[in-house]
N, C-alpha and C positions, 0 to 999 in steps of 0.2 A: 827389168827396169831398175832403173836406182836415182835416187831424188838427194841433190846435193843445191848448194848454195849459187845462186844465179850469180855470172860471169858476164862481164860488158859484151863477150860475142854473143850471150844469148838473148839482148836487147831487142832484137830486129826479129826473129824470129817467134821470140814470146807474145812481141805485138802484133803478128800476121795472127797466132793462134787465138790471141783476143778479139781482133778484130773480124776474123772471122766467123767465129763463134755467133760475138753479136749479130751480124748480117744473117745469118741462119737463122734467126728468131725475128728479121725486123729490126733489130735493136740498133741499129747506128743511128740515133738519134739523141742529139743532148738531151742530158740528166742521165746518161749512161757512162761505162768507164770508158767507151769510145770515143771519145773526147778528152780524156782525161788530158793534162799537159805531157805528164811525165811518161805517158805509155810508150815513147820510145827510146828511154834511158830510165827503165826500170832500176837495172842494178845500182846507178848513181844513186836515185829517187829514193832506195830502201837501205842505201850504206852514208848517206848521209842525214839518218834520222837515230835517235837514238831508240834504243830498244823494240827497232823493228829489222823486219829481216824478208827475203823472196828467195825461196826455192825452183827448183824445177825439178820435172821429171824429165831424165834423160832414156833412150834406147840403149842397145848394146853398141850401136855405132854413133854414139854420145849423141845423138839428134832429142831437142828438145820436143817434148811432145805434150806438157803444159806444165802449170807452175802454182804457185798459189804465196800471196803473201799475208804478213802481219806488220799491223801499225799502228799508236796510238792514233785512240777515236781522238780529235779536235782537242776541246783542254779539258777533258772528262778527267779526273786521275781515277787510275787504277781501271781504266777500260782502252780494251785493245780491238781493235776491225779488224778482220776476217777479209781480203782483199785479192780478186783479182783472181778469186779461181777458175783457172781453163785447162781442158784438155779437148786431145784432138779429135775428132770423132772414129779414128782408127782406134783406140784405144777406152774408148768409153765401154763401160758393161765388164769389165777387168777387177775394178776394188779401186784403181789409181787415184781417183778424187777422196776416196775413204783414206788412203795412204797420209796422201799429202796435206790432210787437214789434219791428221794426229801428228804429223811433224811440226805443223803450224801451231796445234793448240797445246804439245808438248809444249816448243818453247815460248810460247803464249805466259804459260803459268807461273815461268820466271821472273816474270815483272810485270802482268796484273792478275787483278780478280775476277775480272770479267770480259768478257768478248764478243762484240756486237757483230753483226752481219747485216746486209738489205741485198734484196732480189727482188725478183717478178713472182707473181703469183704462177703465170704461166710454167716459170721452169719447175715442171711438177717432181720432175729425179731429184734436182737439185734440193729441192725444199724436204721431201722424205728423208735424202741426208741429213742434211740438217736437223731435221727434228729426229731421229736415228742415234743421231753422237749428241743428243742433248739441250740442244739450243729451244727455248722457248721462246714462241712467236705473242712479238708486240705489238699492240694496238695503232702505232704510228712510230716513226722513226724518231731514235735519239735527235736532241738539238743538237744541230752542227753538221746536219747530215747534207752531205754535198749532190748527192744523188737524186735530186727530186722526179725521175721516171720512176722509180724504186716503187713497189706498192707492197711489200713483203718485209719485215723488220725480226731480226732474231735476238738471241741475248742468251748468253750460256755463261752460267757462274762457273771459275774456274777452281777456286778454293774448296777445301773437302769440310772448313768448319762452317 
């Protein structure tokens, strides 16, 4: 596996991995990212914001097999979101989601302090991650959160003072 910076061809394919995923749980249903606008021009969506960024994970025959992004939260300063993490179910039970949120919250730390996240209670792997690499779970979601299916809110301080 090798996790590099998402490329306009892998647009289409990132958003079947999204889409996907949600359908597996239920989830295609507004207040989720399956809806989102920009799910099928991610690359555009995260190279023209500033100090945010989308990865993927590729195979050895460069096939994307999920991705994970970062983005300023709304007009929060110094807090970044955690967005958009998928892989594919080939590949789950590997470390890859563990991978590609140290690459996310690597360079997360460049340019804020903090880094929000929202999910489902349900996705119970997803949420042990998370609280695993740090993220402490909030009582309701930051203002500004776009996500109102969300019932799971995280926050992990990224600075060491």
């Amino acid at each position: 596996m090798r996790i590099r910076e998402i490329e306009e061809k892998d647009n289409k394919t990132m958003e079947q991995i999204i889409k996907r995923s949600l359908e597996s749980f239920d989830l295609d249903i507004p207040g989720t990212a399956y809806f989102d606008p920009q799910l099928s021009c991610l690359s555009e969506f995260y190279h023209q914001q500033s100090n945010a960024n989308y990865w993927v994970a590729v195979n050895e025959q460069d096939i994307v097999v999920g991705g994970v992004g970062i983005a300023p939260f709304g007009e929060m300063a110094g807090i970044c979101e955690l967005q958009k993490l998928y892989i594919t179910p080939e590949v789950q039970g590997i470390g890859l989601s563990k991978e590609l949120m140290r690459v996310a919250l690597d360079y997360a730390k460049r340019y804020y302090t903090h880094c929000y996240l929202e999910t489902l209670t349900k996705l119970e792997v997803a949420n042990h991650l998370y609280g695993k690499l740090g993220f402490q779970k909030l009582d309701r979601a930051l203002d500004g959160s776009e996500h109102n299916a969300m019932d799971a809110w995280y926050l992990k301080k990224l600075t060491n003072d």
